[in-house]
TIMI-2910 file (N, C-alpha, C, CB; in pm, 1 decimal, decimal comma, always signed):
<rs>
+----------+----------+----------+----------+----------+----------+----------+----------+----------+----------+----------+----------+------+
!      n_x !      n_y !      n_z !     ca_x !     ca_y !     ca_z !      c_x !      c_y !      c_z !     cb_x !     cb_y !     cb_z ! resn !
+----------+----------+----------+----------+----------+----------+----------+----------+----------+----------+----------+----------+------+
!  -1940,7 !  +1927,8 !  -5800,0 !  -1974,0 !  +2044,2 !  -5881,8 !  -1857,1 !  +2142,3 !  -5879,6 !  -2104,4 !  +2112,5 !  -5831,2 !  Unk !
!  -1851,5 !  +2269,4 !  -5784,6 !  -1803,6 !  +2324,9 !  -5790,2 !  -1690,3 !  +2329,9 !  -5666,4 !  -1877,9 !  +2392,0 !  -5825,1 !  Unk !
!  -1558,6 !  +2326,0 !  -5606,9 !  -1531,0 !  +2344,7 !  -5510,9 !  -1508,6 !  +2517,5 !  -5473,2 !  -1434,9 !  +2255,5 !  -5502,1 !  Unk !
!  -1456,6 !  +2566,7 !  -5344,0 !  -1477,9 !  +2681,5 !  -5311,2 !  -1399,4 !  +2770,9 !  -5402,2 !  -1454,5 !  +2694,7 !  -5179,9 !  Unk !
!  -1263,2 !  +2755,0 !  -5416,5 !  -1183,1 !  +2844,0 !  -5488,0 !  -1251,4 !  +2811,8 !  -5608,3 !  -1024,8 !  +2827,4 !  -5484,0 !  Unk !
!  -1318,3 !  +2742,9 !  -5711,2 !  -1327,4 !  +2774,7 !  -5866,4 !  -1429,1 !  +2846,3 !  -5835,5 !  -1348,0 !  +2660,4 !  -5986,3 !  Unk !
!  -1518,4 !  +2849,7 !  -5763,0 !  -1671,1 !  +2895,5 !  -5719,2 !  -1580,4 !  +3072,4 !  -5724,9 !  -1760,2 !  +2807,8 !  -5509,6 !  Unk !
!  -1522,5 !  +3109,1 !  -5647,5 !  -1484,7 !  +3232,6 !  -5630,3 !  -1372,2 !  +3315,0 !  -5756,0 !  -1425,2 !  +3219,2 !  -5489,8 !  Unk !
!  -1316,8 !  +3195,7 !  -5823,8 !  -1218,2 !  +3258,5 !  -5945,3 !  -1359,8 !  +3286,8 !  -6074,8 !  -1058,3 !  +3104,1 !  -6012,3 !  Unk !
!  -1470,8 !  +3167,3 !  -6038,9 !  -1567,0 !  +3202,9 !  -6138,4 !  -1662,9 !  +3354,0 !  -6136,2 !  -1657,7 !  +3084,6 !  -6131,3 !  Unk !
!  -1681,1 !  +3338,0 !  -6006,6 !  -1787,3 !  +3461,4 !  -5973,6 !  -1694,6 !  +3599,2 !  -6005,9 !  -1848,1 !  +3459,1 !  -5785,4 !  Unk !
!  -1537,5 !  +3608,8 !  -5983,2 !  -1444,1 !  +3719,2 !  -6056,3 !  -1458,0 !  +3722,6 !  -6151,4 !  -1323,8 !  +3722,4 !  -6057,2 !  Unk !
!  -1453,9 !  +3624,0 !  -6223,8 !  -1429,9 !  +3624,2 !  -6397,2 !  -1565,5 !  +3689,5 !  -6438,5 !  -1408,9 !  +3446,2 !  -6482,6 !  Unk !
!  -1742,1 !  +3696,8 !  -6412,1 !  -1802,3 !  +3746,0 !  -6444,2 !  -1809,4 !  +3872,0 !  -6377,7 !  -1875,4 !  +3681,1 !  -6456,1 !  Unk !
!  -1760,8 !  +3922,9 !  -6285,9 !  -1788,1 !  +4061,3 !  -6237,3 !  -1680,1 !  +4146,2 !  -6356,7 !  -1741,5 !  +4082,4 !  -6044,4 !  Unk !
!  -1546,0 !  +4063,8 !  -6327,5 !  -1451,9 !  +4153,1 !  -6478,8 !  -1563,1 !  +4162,5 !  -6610,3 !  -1278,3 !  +4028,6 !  -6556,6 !  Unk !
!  -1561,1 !  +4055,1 !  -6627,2 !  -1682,3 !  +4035,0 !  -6755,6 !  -1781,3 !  +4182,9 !  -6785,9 !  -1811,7 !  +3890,9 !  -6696,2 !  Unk !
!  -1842,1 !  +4140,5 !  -6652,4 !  -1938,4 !  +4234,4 !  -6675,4 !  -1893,2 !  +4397,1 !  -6625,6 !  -2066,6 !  +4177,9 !  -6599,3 !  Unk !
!  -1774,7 !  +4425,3 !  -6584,5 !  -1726,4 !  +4528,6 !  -6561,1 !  -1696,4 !  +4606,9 !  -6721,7 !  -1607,7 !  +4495,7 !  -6465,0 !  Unk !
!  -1594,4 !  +4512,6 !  -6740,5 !  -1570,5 !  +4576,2 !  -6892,1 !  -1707,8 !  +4578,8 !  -6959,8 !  -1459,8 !  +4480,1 !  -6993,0 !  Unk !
!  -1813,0 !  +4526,7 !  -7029,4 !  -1896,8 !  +4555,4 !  -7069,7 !  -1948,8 !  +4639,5 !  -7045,8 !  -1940,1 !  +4502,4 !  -7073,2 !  Unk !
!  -1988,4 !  +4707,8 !  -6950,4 !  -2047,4 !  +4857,3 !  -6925,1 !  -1975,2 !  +4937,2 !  -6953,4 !  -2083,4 !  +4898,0 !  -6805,1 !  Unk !
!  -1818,6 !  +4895,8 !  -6905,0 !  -1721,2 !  +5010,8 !  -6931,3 !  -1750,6 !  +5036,5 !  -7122,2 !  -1526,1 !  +4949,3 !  -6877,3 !  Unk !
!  -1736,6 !  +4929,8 !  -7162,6 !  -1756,5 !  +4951,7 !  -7319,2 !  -1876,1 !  +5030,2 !  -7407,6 !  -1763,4 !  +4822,9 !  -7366,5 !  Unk !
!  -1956,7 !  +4995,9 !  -7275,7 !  -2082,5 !  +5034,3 !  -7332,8 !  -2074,3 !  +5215,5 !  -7344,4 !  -2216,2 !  +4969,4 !  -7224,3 !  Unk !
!  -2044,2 !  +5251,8 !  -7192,7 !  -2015,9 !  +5375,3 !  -7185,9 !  -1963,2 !  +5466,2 !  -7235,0 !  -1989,5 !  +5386,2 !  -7132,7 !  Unk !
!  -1813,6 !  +5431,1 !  -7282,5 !  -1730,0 !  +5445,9 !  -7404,5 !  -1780,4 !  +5509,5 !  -7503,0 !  -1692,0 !  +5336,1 !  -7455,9 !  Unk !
!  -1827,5 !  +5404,0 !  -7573,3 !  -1943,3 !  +5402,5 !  -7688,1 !  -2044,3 !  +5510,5 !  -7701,4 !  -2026,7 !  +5284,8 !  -7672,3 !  Unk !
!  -2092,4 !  +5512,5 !  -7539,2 !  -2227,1 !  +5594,4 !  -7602,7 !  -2185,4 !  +5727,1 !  -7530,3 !  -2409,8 !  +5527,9 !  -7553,9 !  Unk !
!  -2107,4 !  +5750,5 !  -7446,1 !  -2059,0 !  +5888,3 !  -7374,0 !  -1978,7 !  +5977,1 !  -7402,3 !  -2014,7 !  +5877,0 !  -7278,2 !  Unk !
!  -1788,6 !  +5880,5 !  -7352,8 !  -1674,6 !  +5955,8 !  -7409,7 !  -1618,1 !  +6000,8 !  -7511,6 !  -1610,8 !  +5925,3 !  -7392,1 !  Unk !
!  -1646,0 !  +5883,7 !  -7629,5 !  -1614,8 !  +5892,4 !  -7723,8 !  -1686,8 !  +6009,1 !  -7805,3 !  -1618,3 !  +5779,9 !  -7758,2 !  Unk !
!  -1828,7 !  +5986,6 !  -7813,4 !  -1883,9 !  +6136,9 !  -7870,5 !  -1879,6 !  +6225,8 !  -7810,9 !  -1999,4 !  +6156,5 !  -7902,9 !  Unk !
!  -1808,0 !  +6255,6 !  -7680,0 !  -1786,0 !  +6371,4 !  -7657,6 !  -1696,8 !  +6423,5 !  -7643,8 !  -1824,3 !  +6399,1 !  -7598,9 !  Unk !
!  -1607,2 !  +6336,5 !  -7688,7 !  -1472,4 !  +6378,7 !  -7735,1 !  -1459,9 !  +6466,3 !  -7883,4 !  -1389,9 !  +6242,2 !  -7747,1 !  Unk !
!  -1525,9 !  +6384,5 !  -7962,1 !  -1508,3 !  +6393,9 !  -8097,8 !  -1596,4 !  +6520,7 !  -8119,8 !  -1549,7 !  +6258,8 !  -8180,8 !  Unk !
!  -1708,1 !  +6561,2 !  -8013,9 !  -1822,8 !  +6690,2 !  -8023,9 !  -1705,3 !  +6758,2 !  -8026,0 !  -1953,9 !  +6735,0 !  -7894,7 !  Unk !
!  -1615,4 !  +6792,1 !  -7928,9 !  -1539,4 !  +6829,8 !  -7840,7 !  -1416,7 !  +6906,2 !  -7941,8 !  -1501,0 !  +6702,1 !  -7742,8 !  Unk !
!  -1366,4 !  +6806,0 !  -7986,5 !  -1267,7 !  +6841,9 !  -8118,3 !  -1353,9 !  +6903,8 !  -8225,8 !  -1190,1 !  +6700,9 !  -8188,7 !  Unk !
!  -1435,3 !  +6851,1 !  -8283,3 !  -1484,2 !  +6938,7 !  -8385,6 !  -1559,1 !  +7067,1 !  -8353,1 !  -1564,6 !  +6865,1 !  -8462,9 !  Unk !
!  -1620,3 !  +7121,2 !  -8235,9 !  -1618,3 !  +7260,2 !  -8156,8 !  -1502,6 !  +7335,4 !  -8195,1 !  -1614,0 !  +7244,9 !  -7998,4 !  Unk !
!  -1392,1 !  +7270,2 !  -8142,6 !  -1266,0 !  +7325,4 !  -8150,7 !  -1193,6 !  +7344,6 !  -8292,6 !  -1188,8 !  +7245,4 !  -8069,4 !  Unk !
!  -1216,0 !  +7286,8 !  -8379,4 !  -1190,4 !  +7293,4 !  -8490,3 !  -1257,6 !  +7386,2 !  -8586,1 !  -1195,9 !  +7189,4 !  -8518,0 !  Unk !
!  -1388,6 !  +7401,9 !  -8547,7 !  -1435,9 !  +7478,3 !  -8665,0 !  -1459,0 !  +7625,7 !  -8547,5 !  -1603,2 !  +7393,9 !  -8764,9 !  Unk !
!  -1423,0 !  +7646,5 !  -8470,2 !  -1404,5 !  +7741,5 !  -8413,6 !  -1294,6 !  +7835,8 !  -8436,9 !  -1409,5 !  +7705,7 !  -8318,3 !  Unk !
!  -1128,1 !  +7767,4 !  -8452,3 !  -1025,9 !  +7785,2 !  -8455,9 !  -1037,8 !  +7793,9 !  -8647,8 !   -941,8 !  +7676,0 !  -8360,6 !  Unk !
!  -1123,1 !  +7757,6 !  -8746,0 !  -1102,3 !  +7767,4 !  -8854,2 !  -1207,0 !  +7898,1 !  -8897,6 !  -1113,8 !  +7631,0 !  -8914,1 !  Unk !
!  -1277,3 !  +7937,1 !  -8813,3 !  -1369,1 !  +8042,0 !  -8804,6 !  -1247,6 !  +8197,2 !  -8779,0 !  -1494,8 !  +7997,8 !  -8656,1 !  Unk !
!  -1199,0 !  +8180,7 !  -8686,3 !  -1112,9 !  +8278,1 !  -8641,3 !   -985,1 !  +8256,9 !  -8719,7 !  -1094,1 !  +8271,9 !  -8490,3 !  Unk !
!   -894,8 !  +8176,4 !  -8813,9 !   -793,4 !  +8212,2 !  -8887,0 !   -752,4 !  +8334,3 !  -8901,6 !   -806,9 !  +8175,5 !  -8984,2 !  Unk !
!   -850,7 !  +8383,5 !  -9011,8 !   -803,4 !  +8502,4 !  -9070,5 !   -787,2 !  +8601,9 !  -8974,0 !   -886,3 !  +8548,4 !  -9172,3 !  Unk !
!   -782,6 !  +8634,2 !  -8877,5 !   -741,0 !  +8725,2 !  -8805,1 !   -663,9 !  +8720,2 !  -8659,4 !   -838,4 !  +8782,4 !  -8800,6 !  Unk !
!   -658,8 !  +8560,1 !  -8675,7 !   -560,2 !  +8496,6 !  -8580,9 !   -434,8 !  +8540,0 !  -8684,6 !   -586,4 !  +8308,3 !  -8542,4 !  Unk !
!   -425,8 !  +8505,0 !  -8801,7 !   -305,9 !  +8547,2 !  -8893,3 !   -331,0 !  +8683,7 !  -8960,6 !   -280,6 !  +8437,0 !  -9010,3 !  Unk !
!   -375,2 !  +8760,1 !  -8932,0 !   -362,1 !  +8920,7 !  -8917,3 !   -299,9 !  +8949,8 !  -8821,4 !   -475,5 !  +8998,2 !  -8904,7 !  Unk !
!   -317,5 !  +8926,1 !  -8709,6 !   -290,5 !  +8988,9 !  -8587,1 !    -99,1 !  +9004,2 !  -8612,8 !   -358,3 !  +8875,6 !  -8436,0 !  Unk !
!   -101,1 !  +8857,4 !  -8640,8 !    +33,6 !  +8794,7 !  -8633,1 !   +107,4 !  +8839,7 !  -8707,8 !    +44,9 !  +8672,8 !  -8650,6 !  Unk !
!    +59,6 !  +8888,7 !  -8843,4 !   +173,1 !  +8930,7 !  -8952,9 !   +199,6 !  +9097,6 !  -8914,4 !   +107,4 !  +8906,6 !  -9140,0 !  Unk !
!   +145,3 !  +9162,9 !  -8817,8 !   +146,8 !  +9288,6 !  -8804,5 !   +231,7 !  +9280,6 !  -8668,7 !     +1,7 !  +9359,0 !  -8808,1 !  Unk !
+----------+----------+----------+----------+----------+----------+----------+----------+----------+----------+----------+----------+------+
</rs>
């Protein structure tokens, strides 16, 4: 069947496996939208305040 070393390169190959998969999963459902919350906060915040971010400045 199996000898010892494939037994142990196999049981790695599914822990990577299944490492990245969560990692992906997480990605997906965590960082990424809260990145992107994150930027668009910042964006319509910073487009809220213009006009007097460029008042300040021209004076």
């Amino acid at each position: 069947m199996f000898e010892f070393d494939q037994y142990l390169g196999f049981i790695s190959f599914l822990t990577i496996l299944t490492i990245g998969f969560w990692l992906m999963i997480f990605l997906l459902t965590f960082v990424i939208p809260y990145w992107l919350i994150g930027a668009l906060r910042e964006y319509l915040k910073y487009g809220r305040n213009k006009g007097t971010v460029e008042d300040k400045q021209t004076k």
